[in-house]
N, C-alpha and C positions, 0 to 999 in steps of 0.2 A: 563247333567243338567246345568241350570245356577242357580248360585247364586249369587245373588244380595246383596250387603252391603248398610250399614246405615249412610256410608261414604267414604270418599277416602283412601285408602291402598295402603302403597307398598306390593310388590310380598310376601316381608316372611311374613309380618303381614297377608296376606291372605290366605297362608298357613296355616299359626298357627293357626288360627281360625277355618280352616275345619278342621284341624287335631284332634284338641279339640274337635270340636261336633262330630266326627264320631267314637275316639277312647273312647268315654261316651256311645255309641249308643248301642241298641240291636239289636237282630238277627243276632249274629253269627258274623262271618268274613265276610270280604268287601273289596272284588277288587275294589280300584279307583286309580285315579292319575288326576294331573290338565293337560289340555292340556295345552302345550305348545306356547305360541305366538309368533309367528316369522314374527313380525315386527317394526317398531321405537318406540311402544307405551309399546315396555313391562319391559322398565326402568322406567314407570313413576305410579303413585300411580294413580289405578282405584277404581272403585263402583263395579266391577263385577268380576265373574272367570267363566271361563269353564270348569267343574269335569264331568270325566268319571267317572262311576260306574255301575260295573257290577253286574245285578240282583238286583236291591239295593230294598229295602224291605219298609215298610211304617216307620218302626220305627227309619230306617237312613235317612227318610227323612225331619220326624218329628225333629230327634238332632238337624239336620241343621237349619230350622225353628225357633227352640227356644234358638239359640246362641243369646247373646244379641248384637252383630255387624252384625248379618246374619237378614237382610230384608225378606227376600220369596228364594225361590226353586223354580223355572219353567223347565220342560223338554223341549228339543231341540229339533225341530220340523222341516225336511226338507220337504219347500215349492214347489212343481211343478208346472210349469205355461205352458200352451198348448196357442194355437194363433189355434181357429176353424175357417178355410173360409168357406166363405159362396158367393158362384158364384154372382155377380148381375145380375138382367135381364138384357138379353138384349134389349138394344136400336133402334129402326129402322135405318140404315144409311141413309146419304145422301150428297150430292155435300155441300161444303161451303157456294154457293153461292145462297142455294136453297131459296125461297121468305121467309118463316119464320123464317133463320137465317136473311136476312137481316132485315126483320121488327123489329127487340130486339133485333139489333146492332144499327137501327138507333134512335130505343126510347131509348136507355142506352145511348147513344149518348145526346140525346136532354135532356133526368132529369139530367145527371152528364156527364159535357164534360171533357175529355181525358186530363190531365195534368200530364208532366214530369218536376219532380222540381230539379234541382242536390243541393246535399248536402256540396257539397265539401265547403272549407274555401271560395275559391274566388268566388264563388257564389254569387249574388244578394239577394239568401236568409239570408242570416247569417248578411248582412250590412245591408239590411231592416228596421232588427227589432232588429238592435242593437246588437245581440248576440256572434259576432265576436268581437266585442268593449270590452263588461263587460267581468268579473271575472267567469262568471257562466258557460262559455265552459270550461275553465281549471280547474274548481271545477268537470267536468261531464267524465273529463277523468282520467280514472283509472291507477294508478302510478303500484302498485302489486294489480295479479290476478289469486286468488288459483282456481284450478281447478281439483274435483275430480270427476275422471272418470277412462278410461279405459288405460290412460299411456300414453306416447308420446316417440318416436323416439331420442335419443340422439344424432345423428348428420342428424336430418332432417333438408334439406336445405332451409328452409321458417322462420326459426324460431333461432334469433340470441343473445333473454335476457329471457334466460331460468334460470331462479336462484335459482331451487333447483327440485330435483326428489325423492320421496321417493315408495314406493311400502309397500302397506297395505295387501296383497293379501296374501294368500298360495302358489301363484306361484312364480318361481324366476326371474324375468323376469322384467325389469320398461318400457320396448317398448313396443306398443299399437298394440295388436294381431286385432284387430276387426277394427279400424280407429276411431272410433267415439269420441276418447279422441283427435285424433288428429284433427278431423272436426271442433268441438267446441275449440279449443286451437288456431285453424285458424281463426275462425269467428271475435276471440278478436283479437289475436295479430301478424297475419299473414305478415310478410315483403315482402315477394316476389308477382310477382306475383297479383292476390285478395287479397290488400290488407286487412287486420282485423280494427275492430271498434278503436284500440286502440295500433297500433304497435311498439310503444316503450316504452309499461307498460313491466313491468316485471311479468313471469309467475313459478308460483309454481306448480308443477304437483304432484296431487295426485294420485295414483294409488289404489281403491276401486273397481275395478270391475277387475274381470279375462275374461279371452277368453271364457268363457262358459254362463256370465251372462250377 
């Protein structure tokens, strides 16, 4: 179950409070225990707890309810997510060149003609309109960039102002089993290589998602 507080706590004050409403409680004896949090957040004073209890009855769920620092009681609820395909039809094939691709290459053509702009500094674009000049490029780039997700690589070679890793997960583990923490960690701040939007910000990796989700 979760239990919700009516404010921030540390870990013994949230103790003592379940302990309080559930050694008041009736119906009998009552297996629980708090689980345990094994990550950087479980020195710091929360809103919440996660309490096991086994077989727990209405009138121990009620105690907890009507503690005056206890908010609500919700049960823990695991979510499955399925991904259903669904084939699309198929398409008719045909040569590139066939006459109705060309006819809706050459009208997309003639409504909206083909333009490659580069963005880089030395570009025409940025002197244009000024934007290389003013304050407001160095305002739009990101100095630190927390990023949670699925972990990153500690001596991955693309990546050189890594300034802190922590891991929030159940696993023990702060490298990125699936990539996707390290895709997005690239996009910003990638040195090698494809270059990132932003490659000498500094990045915070948070680790929130395990190899399964």
């Amino acid at each position: 179950y979760i239990v919700s507080f009516t404010g921030y706590f540390s870990a013994k004050a949230r103790s003592l409070y379940i302990n309080s409403a559930l050694r008041n409680a009736g119906g009998g004896v009552l297996e629980w225990h708090i689980v345990p949090r094994e990550n950087p957040a479980s020195d710091f004073p929360s809103d919440f707890e996660l309490v096991h209890m086994r077989q727990a009855s209405p009138d121990n769920l009620l105690s907890l309810e009507e503690h005056p620092y206890i908010k609500r009681v919700t049960p823990q609820r695991k979510v499955f997510r399925t991904l259903k395909y669904t084939p699309a039809p198929a398409e008719p094939s045909g040569p590139c060149n066939d006459t109705r691709w060309t006819e809706k290459w050459q009208s997309w053509q003639t409504s909206r003609p083909l333009r490659r702009t580069s963005l880089s500094i030395g570009s025409g674009f940025w002197h244009a309109t000024g934007r290389h000049s003013s304050r407001r490029l160095l305002r739009a780039i990101p100095r630190h960039v927390a990023v949670f997700d699925t972990g990153l690589s500690e001596k991955h070679p693309h990546f050189k102002n890594v300034k802190e890793r922590t891991n929030w997960t159940n696993e023990k583990t702060l490298d990125d089993g699936l990539g996707h923490g390290t895709f997005v960690a690239g996009v910003i701040a990638s040195m090698r290589e494809c270059q990132g939007f932003a490659p000498d910000s500094e990045l915070h990796i948070f680790r929130v998602f395990t190899n399964n989700q």
